[in-house]
C-alpha positions as CSV (number, residue, x, y, z in Angstrom):
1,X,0.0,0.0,0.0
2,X,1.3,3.5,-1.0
3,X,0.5,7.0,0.5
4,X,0.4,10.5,-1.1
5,X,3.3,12.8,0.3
6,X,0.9,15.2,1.9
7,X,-0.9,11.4,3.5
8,X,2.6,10.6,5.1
9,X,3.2,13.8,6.8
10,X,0.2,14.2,7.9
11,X,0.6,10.5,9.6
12,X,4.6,11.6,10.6
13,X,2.6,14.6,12.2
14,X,-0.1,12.5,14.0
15,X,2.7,10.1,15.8
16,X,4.7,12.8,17.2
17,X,0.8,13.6,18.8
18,X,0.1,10.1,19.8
19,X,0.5,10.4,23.4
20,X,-2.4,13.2,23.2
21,X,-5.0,10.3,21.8
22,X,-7.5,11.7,19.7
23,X,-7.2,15.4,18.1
24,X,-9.1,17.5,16.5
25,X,-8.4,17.8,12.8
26,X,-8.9,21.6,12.6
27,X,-5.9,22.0,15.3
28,X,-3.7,20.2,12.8
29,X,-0.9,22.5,11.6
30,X,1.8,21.2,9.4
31,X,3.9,23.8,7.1
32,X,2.8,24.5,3.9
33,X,0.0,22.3,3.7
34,X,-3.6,24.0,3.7
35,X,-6.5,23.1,5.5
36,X,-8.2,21.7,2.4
37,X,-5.3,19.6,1.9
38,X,-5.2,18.1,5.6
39,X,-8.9,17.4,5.3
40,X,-8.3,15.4,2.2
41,X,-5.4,13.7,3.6
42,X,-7.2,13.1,6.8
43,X,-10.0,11.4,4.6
44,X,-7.8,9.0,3.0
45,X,-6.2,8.2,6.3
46,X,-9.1,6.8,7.3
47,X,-10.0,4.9,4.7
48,X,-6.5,2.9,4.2
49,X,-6.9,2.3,8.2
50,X,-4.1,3.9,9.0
51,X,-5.8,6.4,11.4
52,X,-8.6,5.9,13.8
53,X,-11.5,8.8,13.6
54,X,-14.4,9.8,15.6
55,X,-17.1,12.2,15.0
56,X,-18.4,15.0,17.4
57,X,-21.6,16.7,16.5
58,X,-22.9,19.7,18.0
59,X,-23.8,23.6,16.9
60,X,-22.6,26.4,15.7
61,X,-24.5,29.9,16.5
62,X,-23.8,32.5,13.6
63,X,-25.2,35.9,12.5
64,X,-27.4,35.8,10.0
65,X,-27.6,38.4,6.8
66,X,-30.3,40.8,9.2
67,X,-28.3,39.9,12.1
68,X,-24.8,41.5,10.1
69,X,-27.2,44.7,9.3
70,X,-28.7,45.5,12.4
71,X,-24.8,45.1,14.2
72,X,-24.1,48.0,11.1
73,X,-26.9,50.1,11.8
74,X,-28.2,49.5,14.9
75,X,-30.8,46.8,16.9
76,X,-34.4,48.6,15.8
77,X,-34.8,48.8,19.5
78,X,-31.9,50.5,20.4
79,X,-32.6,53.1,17.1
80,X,-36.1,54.1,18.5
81,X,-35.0,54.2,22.1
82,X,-32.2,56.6,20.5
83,X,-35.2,58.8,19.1
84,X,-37.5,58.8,21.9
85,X,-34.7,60.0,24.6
86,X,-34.2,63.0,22.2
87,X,-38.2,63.6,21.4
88,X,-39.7,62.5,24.7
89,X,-42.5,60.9,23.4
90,X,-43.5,59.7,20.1
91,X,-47.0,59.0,18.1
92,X,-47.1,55.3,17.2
93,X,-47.6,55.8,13.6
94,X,-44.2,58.2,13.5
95,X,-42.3,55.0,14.9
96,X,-43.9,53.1,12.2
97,X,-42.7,55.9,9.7
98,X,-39.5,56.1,11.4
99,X,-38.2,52.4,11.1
100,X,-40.6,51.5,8.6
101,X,-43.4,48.6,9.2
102,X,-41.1,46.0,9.9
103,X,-38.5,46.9,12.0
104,X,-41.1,49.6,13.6
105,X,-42.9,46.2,14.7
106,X,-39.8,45.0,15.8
107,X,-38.6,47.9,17.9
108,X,-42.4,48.1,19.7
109,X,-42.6,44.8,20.4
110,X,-38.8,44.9,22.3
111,X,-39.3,47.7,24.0
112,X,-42.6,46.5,25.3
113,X,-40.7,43.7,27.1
114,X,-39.2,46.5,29.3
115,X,-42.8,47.8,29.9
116,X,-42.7,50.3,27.3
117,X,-46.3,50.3,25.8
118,X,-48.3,53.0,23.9
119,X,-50.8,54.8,25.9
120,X,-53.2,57.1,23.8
121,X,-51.5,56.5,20.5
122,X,-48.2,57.5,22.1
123,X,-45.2,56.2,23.3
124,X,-42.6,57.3,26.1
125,X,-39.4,55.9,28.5
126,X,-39.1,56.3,32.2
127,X,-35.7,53.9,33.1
128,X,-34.0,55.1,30.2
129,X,-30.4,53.6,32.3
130,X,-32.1,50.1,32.5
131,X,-33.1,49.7,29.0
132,X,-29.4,51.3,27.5
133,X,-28.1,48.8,29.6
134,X,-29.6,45.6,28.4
135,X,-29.3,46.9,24.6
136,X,-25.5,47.6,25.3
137,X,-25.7,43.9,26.5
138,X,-27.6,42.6,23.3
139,X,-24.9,44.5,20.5
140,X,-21.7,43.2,22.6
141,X,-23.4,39.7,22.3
142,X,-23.7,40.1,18.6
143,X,-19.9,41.9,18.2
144,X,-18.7,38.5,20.2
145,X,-20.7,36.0,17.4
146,X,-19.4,38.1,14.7
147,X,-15.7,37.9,15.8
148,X,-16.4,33.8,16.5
149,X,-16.5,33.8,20.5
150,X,-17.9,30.7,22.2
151,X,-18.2,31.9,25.5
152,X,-21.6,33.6,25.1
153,X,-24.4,34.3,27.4
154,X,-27.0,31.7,27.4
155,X,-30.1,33.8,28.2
156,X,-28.7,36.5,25.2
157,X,-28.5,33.3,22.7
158,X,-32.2,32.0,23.7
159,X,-33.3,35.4,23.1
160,X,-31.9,36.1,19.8
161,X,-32.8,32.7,18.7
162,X,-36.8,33.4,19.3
163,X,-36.3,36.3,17.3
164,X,-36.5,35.9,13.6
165,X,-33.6,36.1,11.0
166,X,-30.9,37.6,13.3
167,X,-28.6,34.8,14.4
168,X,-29.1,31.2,12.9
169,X,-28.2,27.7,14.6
170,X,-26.7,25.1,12.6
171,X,-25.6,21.4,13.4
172,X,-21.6,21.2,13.0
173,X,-19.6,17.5,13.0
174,X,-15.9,17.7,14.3
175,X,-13.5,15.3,13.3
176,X,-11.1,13.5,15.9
177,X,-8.3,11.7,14.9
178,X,-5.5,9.7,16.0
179,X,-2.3,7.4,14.7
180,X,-3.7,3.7,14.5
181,X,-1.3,0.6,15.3
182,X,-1.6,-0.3,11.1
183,X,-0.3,3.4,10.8
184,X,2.7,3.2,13.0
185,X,3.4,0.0,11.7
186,X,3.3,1.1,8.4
187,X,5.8,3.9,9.7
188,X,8.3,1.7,10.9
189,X,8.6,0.1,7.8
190,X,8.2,3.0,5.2
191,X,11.2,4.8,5.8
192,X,10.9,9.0,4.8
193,X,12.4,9.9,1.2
194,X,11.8,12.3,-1.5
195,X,9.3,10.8,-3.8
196,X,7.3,12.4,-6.9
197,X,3.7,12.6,-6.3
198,X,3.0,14.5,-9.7
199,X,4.6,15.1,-12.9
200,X,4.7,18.7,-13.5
201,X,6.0,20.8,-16.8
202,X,8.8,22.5,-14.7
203,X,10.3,19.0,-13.8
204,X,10.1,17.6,-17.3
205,X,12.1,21.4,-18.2
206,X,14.2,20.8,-16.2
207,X,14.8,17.2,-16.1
208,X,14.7,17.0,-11.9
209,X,12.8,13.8,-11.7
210,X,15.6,12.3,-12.8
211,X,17.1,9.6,-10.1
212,X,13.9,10.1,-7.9
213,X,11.4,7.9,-7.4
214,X,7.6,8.2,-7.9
215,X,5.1,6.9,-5.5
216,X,3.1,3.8,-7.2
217,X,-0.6,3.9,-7.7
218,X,-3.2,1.2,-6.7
219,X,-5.6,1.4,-9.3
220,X,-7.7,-0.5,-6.3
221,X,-7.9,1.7,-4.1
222,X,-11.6,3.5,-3.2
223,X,-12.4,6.7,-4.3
224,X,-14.5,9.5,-2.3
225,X,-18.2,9.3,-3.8
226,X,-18.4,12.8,-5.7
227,X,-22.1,13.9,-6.3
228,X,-22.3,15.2,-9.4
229,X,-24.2,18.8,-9.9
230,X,-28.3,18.3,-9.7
231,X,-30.9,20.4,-10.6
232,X,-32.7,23.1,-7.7
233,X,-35.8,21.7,-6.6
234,X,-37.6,24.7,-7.7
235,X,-36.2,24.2,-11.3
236,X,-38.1,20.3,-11.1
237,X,-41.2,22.0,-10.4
238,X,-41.3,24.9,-12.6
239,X,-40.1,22.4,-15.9
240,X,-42.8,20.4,-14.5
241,X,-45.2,23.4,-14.9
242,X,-44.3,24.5,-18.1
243,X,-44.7,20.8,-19.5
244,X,-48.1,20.9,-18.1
245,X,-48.9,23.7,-20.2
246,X,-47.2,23.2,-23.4
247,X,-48.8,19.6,-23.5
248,X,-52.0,21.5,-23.6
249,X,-51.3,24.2,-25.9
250,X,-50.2,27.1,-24.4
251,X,-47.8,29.4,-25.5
252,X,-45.3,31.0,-23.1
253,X,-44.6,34.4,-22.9
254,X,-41.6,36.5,-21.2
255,X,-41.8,40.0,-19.5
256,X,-39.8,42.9,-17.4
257,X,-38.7,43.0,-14.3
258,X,-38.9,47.0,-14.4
259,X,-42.9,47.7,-15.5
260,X,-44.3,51.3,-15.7
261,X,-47.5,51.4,-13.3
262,X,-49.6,52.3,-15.9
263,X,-49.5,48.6,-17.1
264,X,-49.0,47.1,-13.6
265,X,-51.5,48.6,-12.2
266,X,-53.7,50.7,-14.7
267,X,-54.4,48.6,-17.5
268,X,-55.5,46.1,-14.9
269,X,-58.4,48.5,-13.8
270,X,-56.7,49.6,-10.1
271,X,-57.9,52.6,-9.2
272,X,-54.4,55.1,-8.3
273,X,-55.9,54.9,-4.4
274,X,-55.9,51.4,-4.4
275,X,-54.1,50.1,-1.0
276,X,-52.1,47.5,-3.0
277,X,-49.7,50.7,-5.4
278,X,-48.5,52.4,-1.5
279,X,-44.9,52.0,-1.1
280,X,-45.5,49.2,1.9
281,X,-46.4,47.0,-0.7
282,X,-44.6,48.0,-4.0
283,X,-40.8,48.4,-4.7
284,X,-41.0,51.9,-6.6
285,X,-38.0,52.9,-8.5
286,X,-36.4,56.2,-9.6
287,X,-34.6,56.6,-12.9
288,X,-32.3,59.5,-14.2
289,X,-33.3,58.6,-17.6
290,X,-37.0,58.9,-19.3
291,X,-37.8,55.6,-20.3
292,X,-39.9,55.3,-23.1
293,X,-43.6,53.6,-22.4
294,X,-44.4,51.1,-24.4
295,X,-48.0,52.0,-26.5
296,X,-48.1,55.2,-25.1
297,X,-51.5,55.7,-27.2
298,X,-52.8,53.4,-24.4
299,X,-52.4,56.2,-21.9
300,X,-55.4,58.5,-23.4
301,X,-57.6,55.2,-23.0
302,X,-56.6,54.3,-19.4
303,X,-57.5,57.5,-18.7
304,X,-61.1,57.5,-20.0
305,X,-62.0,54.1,-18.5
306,X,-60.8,55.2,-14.7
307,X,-62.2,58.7,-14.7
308,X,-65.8,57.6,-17.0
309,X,-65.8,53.8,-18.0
310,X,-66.5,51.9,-20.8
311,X,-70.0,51.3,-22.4
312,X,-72.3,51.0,-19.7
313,X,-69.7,50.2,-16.6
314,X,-69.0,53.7,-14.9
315,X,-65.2,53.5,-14.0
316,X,-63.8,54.9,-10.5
317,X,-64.9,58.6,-11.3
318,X,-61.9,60.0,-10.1
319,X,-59.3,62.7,-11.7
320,X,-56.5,60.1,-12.9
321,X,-53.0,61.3,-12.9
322,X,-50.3,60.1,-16.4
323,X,-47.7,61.0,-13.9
324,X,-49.1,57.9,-11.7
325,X,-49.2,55.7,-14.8
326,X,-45.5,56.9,-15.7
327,X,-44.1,55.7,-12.2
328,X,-41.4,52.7,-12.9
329,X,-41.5,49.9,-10.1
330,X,-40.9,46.3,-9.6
331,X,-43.8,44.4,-11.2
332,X,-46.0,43.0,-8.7
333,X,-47.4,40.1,-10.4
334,X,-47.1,38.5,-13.9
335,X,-50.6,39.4,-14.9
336,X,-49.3,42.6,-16.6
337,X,-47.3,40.5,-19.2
338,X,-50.6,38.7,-20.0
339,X,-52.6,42.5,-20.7
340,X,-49.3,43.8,-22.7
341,X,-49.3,40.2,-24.8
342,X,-53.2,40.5,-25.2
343,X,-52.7,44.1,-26.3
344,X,-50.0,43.4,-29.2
345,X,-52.0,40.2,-30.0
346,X,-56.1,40.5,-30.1
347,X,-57.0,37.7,-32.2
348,X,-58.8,34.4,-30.4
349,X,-58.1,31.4,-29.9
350,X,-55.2,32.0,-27.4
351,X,-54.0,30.7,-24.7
352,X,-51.0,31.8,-22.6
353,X,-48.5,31.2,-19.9
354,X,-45.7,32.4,-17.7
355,X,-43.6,31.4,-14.9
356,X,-41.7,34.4,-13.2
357,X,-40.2,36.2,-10.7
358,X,-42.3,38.8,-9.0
359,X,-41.5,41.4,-6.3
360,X,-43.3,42.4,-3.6
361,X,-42.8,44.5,-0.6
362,X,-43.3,42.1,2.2
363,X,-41.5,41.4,5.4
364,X,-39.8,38.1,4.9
365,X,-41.0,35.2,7.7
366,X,-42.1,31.7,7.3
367,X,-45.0,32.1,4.5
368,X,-43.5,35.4,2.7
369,X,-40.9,36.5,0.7
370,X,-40.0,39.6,-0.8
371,X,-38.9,38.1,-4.5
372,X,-41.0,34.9,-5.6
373,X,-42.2,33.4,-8.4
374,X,-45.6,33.6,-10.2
375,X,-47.7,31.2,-12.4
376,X,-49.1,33.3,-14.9
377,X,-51.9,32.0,-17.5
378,X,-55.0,33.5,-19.6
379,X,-57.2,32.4,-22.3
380,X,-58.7,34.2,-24.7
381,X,-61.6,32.7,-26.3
382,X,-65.2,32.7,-26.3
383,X,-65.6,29.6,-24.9
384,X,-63.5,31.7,-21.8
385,X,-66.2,30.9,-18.9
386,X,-66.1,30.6,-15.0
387,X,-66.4,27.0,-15.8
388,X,-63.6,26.6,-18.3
389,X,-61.3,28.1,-15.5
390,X,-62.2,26.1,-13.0
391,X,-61.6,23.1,-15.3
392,X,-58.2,24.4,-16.1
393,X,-57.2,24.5,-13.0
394,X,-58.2,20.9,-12.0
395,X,-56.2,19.8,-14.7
396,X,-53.5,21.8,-14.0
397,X,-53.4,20.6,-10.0
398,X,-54.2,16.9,-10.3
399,X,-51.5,16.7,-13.0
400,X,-49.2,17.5,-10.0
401,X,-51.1,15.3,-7.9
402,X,-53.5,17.0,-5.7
403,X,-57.0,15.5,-6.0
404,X,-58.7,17.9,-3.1
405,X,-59.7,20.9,-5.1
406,X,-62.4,23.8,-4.0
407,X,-63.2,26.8,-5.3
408,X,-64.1,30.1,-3.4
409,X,-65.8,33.2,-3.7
410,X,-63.1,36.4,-3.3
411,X,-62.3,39.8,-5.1
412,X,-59.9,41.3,-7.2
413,X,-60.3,44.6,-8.9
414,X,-59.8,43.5,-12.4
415,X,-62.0,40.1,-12.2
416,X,-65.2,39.6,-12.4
417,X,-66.4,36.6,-10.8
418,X,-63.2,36.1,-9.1
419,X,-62.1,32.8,-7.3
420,X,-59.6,31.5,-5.2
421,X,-58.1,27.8,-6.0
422,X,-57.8,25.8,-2.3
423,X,-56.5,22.8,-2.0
424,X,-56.6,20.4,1.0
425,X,-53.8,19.0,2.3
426,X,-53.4,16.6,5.0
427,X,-56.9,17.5,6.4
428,X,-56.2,21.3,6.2
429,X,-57.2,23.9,3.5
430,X,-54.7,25.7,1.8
431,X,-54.9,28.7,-1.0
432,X,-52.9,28.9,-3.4
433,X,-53.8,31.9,-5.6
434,X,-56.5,33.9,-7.6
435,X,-58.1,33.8,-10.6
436,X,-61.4,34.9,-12.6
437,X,-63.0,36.9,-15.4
438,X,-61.4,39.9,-16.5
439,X,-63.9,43.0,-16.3
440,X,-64.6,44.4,-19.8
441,X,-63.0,47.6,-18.2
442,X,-59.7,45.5,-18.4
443,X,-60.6,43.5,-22.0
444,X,-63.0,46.3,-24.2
445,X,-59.9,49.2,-23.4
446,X,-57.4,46.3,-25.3
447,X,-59.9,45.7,-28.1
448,X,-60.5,42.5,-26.9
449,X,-63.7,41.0,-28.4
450,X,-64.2,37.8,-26.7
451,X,-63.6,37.1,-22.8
452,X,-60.8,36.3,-20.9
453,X,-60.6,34.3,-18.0
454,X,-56.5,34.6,-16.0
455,X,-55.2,33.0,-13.0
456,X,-51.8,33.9,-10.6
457,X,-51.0,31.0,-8.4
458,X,-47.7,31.0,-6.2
459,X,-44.8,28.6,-6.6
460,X,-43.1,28.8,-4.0
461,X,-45.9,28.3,-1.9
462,X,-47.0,25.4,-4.0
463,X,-43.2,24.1,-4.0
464,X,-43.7,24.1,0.5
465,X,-46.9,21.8,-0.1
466,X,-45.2,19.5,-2.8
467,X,-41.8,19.2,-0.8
468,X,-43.3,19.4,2.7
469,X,-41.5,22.2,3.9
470,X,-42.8,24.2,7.0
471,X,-41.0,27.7,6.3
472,X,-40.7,29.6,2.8
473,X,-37.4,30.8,3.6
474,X,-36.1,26.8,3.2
475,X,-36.4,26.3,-0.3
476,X,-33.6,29.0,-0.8
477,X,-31.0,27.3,2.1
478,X,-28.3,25.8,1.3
479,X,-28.8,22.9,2.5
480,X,-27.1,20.1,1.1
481,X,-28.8,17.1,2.3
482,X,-31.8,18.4,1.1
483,X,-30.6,19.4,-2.0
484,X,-29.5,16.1,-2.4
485,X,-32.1,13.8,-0.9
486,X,-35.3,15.8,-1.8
487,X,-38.5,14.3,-3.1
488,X,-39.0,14.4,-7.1
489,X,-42.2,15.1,-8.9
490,X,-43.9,12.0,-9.9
């Protein structure tokens, strides 16, 4: 049996440490070899039998992304208590505009553990020492995770670890090792020489390998299981979507990230007060550049319908704003790629379909995520009815296997009856997005002569159901035994 230069050292290294039994592999220094290297080494080791190994498992507390940025800018509770021992009191709804609605939830909800509450809308300190105190506590703690401490207090690690998304707790395995008898024995007889692992240009050059000898391979020997690169669970699902849809004849369409409003929200019959286009839900953007809007001549139109409708359905009656419509932002759903490819293509039959990222302006948690993906679809067609959609999406769902399908009553400003698509799973009822009619103030504005029935149905929402996952956020981990082990669509 042969062993690689860097094998041997590493053994030479582990018998001058006999005495100290087992040590850990990550306290093994030898010059010039890296970590990487050792590791390998280490590996091989073991498999040959020339070392013995044990595993430790236990944890390793880290900061997490929000954790790193609220070290850089400041706990929210320790940036509100900043502001209220300079103002003295505080509305509620200026903390709110302060932090923003997240971290302004955050911050309340902290401070309130020190008996800070709001009384008439307000909000005040009376032991400001206390309270600066226990946050100088909290941002030492998280200085001490950042520079990789161990020593940390157990009450400050259980209270970071109920709170979401600032420190994370993963399961670590150490490796001990230690010289085996096979190994020293194979010392004793193996005396140390110079020996060519590889053949490198520079030796062929310059002729050094001459007179040397080179280690001996055993084509035998095991090799490490390598698993090769796999496709992203999300990718399975969303080719399985799209062949769901092409094997029924729909044709896929593409879109923007970057959307004006006045198709994101305008063309799509949502009045400019509507709830859903305030900056807590949508990611506006600002541009040093005029971009040009595609089919401006739909402007004029989108004007009439909001302000005095279409035929005999009255509109919103309000004075609508072209500087609204003009406003560039994140698109909020896929739907506005189905009313721009209805607008350049009127003619029925058609049926369409998308699968894209949308953006939303949500706190992240367990069932929400600011960036996701949407499954788009629309047909235009006379034969477009309440009860051709709910077919549709029966097909669509018990082609992925979900038998348990109801329909519900709900609203959306551009349909007209609208539903929402629950599914039951394991004896609880789950939605997973909207559909419906669109209004003839959506479809008469296009020119649009037949009706169209649409639907937006979330992915990654469907993807928690299909892969039985209990928190959003896990479908993005990187988390290898999942990645490797999860369950394929039948």
């Amino acid at each position: 049996m042969e062993i690689s230069r860097n094998e041997e050292r590493v053994l030479r290294h582990l018998l001058s440490t006999k005495d100290k039994g087992f040590v850990r592999e990550q306290s093994l220094e030898i010059e010039s070899l890296s970590d990487r290297e050792i590791s390998s080494a280490v590996s091989w080791l073991d498999s040959k039998g020339l070392i013995e190994l044990q595993k430790e498992t236990g944890s390793r507390i880290q900061l997490s992304n929000e954790g790193e940025e609220f070290l850089e800018k400041g706990l929210p509770e320790e940036r509100l208590f900043l502001v209220l021992q300079e103002e003295g009191k505080l509305p509620v709804r200026k903390c709110m505009d302060i932090l923003g609605p997240s971290e302004g939830k955050i911050a309340l909800a902290q401070l309130s553990r020190f008996g800070i509450r709001p009384k008439a809308g307000e909000i005040s300190i009376s032991d400001p020492d206390a309270i600066k105190k226990e946050i100088g506590r909290r941002k030492k703690f998280l200085v001490s995770l950042r520079e990789g401490e161990k020593d940390l207090p157990e009450d400050l690690v259980d209270h970071f670890r109920k709170r979401e998304n600032v420190i994370s707790v993963r399961a670590v395995t150490t490796r001990l090792v230690k010289i085996s008898k096979d190994g020293e024995e194979y010392l004793s007889t193996h005396a140390e020489e110079e020996r060519i692992d590889f053949l490198t240009p520079d030796m062929i050059v310059s002729r050094s390998w001459k007179g040397k000898r080179f280690r001996s391979y055993d084509l035998n020997t095991p090799v490490e299981k390598i698993d090769s690169a796999s496709k992203h669970p999300m990718t399975y699902l969303i080719e399985r979507v799209r062949e769901i849809f092409l094997s029924m004849g729909f044709r896929e369409m593409k879109g923007h990230y970057v959307e004006y409003s006045g198709w994101n929200m305008d063309a799509l019959f949502i009045p400019q007060d509507h709830p859903a286009r305030d900056m807590q839900d949508t990611f506006y953007l600002k541009s040093g550049k005029e971009v040009e809007f595609e089919h401006p001549e739909i402007l004029e139109v989108l004007k009439k319908v909001h302000e005095k409708g279409v035929e005999e359905y009255p509109g919103w009656q309000y004075d609508w704003s072209e500087k609204r419509a003009r406003e560039l932002l994140l698109r909020t759903h896929t739907t506005v790629s189905t009313i721009r490819y209805l607008y350049e293509n009127k003619e029925a039959p058609l049926a369409l379909f998308s699968v894209e990222k949308v953006f939303r302006h949500e706190s992240v948690d367990w069932k929400h995520l600011a960036e996701l993906h949407q499954i788009e679809g629309a047909v235009h067609s006379k034969e477009a009815n309440i009860s051709t959609l709910k077919w549709l999406m029966r097909i669509f769902y018990e082609s992925l296997g979900f038998k348990d399908i109801k329909f519900l009553p709900s609203y959306y400003p551009y349909t007209e009856p609208s539903i929402d698509v629950v599914v039951k799973i394991n004896g609880k009822e789950v939605e997973l997005g909207g559909s419906g009619v669109f209004r003839p103030e959506v479809t008469k504005p296009l020119g649009l002569k037949e009706p169209v029935i649409a639907w937006g149905l979330g992915l990654e929402r469907l993807a928690m159901i299909y892969y039985n996952l209990s928190d959003i956020r896990e479908i993005y981990n990187s988390d290898l035994d999942w990645l490797k082990n999860f369950r394929l669509i039948p």
